[in-house]
C-alpha positions in Angstrom: -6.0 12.2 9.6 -4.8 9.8 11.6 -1.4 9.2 13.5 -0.4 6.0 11.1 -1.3 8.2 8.1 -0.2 11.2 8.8 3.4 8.6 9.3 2.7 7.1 6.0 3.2 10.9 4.2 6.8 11.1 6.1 8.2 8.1 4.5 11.5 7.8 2.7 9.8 6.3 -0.8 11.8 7.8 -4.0 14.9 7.2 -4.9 15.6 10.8 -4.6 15.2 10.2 -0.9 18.1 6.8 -0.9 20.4 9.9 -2.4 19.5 12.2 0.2 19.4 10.2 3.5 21.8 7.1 2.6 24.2 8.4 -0.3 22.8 6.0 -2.6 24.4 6.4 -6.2 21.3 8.3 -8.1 20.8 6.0 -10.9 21.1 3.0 -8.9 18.5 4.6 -6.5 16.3 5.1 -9.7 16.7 1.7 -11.0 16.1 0.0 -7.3 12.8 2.6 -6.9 11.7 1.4 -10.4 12.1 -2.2 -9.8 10.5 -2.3 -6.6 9.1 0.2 -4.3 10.3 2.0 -1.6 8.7 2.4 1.3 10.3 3.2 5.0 7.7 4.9 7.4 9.7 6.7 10.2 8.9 4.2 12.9 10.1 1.3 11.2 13.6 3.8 9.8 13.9 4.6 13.3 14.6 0.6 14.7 18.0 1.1 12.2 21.0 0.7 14.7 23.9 0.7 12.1 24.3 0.4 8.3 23.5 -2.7 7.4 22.0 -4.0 10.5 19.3 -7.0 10.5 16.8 -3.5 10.4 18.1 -2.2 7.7 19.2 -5.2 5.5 15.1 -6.0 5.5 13.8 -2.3 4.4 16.8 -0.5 2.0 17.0 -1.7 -1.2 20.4 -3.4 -2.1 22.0 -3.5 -5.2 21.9 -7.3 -5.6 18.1 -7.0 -5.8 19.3 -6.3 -9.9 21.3 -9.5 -10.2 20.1 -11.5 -13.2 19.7 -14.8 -10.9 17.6 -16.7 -13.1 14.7 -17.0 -10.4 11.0 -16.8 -10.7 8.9 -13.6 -10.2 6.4 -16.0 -9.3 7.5 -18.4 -7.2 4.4 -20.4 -5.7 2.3 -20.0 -8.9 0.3 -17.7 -7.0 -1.2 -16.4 -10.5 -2.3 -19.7 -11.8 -4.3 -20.7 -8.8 -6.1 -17.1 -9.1 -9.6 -17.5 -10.4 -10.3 -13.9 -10.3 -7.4 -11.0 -9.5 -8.0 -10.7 -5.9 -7.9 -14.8 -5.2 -5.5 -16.9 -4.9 -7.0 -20.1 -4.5 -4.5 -23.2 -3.4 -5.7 -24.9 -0.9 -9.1 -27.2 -1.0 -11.1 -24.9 1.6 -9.2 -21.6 2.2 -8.8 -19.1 -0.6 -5.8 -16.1 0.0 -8.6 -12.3 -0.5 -6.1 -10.1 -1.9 -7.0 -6.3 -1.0 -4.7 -3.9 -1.1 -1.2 -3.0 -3.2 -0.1 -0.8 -0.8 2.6 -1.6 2.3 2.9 0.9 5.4 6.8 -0.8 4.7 8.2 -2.6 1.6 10.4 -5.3 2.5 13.0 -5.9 0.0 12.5 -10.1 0.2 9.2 -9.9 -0.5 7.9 -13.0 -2.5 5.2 -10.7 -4.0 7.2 -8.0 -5.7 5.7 -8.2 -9.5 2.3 -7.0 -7.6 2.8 -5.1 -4.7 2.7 -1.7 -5.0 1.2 -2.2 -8.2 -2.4 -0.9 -8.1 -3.1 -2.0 -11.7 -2.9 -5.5 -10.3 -4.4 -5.4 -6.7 -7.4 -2.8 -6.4 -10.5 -2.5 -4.9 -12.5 -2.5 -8.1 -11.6 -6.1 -7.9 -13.0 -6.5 -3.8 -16.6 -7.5 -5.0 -15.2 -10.3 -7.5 -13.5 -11.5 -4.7 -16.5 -11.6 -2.3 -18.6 -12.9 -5.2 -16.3 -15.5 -5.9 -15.8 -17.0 -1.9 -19.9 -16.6 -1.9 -20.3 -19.0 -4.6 -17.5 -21.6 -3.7 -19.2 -23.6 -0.3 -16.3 -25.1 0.3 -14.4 -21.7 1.6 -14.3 -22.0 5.2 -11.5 -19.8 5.4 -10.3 -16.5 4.1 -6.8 -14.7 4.8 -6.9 -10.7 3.9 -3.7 -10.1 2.4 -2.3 -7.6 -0.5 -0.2 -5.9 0.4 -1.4 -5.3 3.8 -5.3 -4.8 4.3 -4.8 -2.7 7.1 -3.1 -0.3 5.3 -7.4 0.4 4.0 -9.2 2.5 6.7 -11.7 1.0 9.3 -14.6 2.1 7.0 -12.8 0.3 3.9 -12.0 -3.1 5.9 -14.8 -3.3 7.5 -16.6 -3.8 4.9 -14.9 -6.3 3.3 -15.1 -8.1 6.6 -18.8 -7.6 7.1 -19.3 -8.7 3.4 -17.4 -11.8 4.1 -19.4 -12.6 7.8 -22.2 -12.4 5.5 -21.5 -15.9 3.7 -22.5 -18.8 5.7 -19.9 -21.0 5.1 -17.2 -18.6 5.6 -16.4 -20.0 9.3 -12.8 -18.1 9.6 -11.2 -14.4 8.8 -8.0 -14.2 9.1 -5.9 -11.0 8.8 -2.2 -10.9 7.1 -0.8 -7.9 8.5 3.0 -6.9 9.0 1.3 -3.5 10.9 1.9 -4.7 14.6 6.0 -4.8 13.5 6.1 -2.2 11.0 4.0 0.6 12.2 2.1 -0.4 14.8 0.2 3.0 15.6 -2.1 1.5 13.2 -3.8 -0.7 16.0 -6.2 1.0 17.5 -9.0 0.8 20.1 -11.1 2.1 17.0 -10.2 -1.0 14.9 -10.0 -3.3 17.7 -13.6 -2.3 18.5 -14.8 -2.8 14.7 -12.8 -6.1 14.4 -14.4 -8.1 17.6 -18.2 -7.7 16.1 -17.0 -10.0 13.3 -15.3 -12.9 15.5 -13.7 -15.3 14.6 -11.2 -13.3 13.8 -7.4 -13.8 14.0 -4.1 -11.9 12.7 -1.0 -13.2 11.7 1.4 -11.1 11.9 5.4 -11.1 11.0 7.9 -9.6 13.0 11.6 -11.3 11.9 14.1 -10.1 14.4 14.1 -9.7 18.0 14.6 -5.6 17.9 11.4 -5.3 16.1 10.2 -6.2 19.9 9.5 -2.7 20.8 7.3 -1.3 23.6 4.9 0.0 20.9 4.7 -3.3 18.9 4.2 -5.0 22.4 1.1 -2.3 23.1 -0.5 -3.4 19.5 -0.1 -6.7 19.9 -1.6 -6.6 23.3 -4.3 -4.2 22.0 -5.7 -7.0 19.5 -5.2 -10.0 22.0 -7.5 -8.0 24.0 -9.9 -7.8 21.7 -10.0 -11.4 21.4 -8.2 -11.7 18.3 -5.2 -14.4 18.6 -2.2 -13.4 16.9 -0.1 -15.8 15.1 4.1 -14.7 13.9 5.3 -15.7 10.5 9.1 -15.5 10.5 10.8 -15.5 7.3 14.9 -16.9 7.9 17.0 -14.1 6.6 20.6 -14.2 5.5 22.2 -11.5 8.3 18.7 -10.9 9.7 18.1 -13.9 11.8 20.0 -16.8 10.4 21.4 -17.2 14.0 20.3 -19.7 17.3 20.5 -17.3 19.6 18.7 -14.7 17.8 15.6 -16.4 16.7 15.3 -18.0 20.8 15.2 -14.1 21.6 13.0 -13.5 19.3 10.4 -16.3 19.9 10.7 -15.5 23.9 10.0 -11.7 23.6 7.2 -12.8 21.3 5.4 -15.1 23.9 5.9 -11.7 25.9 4.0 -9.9 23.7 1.1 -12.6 23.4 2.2 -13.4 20.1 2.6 -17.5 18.9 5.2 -18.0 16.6 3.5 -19.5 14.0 5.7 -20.3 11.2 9.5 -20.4 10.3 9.3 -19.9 6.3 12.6 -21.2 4.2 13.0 -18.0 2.5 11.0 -18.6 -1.2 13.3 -18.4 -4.5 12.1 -14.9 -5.4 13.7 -13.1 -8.6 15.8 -10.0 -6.4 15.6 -11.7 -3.3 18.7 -14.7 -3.8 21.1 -13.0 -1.1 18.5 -13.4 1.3 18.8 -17.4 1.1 20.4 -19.5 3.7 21.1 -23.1 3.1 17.7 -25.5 4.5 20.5 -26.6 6.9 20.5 -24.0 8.7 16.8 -23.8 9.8 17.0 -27.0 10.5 20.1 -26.2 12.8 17.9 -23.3 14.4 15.2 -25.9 15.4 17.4 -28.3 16.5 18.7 -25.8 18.7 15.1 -24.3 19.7 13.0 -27.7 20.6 13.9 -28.5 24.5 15.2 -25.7 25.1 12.5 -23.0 25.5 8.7 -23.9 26.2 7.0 -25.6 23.4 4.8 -22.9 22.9 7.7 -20.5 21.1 8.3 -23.8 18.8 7.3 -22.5 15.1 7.0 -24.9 12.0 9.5 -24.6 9.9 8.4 -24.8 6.3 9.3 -24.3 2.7 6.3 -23.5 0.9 7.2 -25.3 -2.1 7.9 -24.0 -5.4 4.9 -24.0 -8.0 2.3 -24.0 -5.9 2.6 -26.9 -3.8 2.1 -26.0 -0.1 3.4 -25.4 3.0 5.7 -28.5 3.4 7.1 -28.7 7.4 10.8 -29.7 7.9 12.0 -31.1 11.5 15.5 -32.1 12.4 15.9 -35.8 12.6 14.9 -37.3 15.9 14.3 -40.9 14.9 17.9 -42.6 14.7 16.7 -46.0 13.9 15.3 -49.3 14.6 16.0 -52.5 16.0 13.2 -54.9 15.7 10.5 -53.7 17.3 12.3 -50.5 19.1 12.5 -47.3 17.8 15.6 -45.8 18.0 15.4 -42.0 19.0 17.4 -39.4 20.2 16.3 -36.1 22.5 17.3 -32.4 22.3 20.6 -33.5 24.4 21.3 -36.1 21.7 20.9 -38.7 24.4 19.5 -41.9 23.0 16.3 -43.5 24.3 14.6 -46.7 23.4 10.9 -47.2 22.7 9.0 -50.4 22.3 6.9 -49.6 19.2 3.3 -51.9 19.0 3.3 -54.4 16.7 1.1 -54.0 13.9 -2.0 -57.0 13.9 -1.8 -58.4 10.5 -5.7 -58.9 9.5 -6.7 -62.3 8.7 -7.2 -62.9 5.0 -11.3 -62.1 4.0 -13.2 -65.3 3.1 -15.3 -64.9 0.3 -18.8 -67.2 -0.8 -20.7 -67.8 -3.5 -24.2 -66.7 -3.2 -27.6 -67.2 -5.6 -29.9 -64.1 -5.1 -33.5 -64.3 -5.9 -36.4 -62.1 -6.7 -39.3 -62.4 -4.4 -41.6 -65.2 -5.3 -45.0 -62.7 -5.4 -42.3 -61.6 -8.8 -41.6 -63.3 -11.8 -38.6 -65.6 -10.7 -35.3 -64.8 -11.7 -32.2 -66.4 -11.1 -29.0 -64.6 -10.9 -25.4 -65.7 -11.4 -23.3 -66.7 -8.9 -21.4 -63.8 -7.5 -18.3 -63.9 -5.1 -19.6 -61.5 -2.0 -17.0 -60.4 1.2 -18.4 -61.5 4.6 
């Protein structure tokens, strides 16, 4: 057994355990454990400072996750865009391979809760349909392994999936989903890193959220996969008391270029059922890039999105830079709210398209035919 698995078995993941280590009320514990896993592996437990920390707020259940708040389980109408269980297919050529149920670490915002953890829902009985599917659809260029987390499947496991999916000539990209490199990132090893470059192009994208998550060890997995020739992309989810903040997210962006990581995305935190205490008004992201643009290198710039409800997409969000315009200047201001000026080109308006009348013949070795007059652009 290996180190990340033999880590996995010393999890806190009953409620039993929320009695024991956090003096959780027992049925509270029970009905939190019910709704939605639990799942701290000891690294991960071991980045808490203080109750209630931006650590903890993202791994111990809270009683709020119970609330009757009216939202969907569903939000992005992941399930009606699935032809078969493992795919989630929104997008004209990239299709979501869903692989695993299973989390190394259940984060209690998580936008996937009526599945993960579940393996009635996501299992690998399903793997082949999923494979079959992407094999018969040419216009998949790109695939994302998600679940769960498909690292949480051994080398042999994943590698296999991958290898089936290198197999399918039109499948140009692989990309990896994987919270491992924040969450327990013993799980990146020279093993897989070694199994993962015969399949290039391969990429990860990964999701670290605050800037304490930054550890050496997360730093030596990240570095391991770079390495490897695998790019590795950071999907931030803005957290009520996790990162909500300026000054935290610009640490956390730095420390990621440090770490050879691109922040990627910024996600508007999605209107999950259990997870509505985790919201922060669109205002504030938009504050926080305001905030970030001109003031660190472009490179730790992340999109800021809201992957719109029902299924819609990604949608990007930008503070507003363009004040106005005069005539034929745009009106813009700069991350110091100084104004500039800058002369826009005039559009050419095209001249209006003559049109003739024509008679077309048949050639004369034919039986001559005379068509009617039509009106042809020249």
């Amino acid at each position: 057994m290996e180190l990340w698995q033999e880590m996995l078995r010393q999890s806190v993941d009953s409620g039993k355990d929320l009695v024991e280590r956090f003096d959780f009320d027992p049925e509270l514990a029970e009905r939190l454990n019910k709704l939605f896993h639990i799942r701290i592996n000891p690294y991960y437990l071991s980045l808490i400072r203080y109750p209630n920390d931006p650590i903890w707020l993202q791994c111990i259940p809270n009683g709020k996750e119970l609330d009757e708040d009216g939202l969907p389980e569903d939000p992005l109408a992941e399930d009606s865009h699935s032809p078969v269980p493992s795919i989630v297919h929104r997008y004209p050529d990239r299709v979501l391979f869903l692989t695993t149920s299973q989390c190394s670490m259940y984060c209690r915002f998580c936008t996937r809760k009526r599945k993960v953890g579940d393996s009635t829902k996501i299992n690998m009985k399903y793997i082949q349909d999923g494979i079959d599917y992407i094999a018969a659809h040419s216009e998949v260029r790109d695939v994302i392994l998600s679940g769960g987390d498909p690292l949480m499947l051994t080398d042999f496991m994943l590698e296999k999936i991958v290898s089936g999916l290198r197999a399918i000539p039109h499948v140009e990209i692989i990309r990896l989903g994987t919270k491992m490199p924040c969450v327990l990132p013993q799980r990146i090893t020279p093993k897989l890193c070694k199994m993962l470059r015969k399949y290039h192009p391969i990429y990860v994208n990964t999701h670290f959220n605050h800037p304490w998550e930054c550890t050496p060890e997360a730093k030596k997995a990240c570095e391991m996969l770079a390495d490897a020739g695998i790019p590795v992309g950071n999907q931030a989810v803005l957290m009520k008391g996790v990162n909500d903040n300026p000054d935290v997210m610009l640490e956390l962006v730095r420390k990621l270029l440090t770490m050879r990581v691109r922040p990627y995305y910024l996600y508007q935190a999605d209107i999950t059922k259990g997870a509505n205490h985790f919201r922060t008004p669109v205002s504030v992201g938009l504050d926080i890039m305001d905030k970030l643009r001109g003031h660190t290198s472009g490179l730790a710039i992340p999109h800021f999105v809201i992957d719109a409800p029902g299924g819609g997409g990604k949608i990007p969000l930008l503070p507003q830079y363009v004040i106005g315009k005069n005539g034929s200047q745009i009106i813009l201001r700069n991350y110091k709210y100084d104004i500039y000026t800058y002369p826009d080109v005039e559009e050419e308006v095209a001249a209006p398209t003559r049109t003739v009348e024509r008679k077309y013949t048949r050639k004369k070795s034919r039986p001559a035919k005379v068509y009617e007059p039509d009106k042809v652009q020249v």
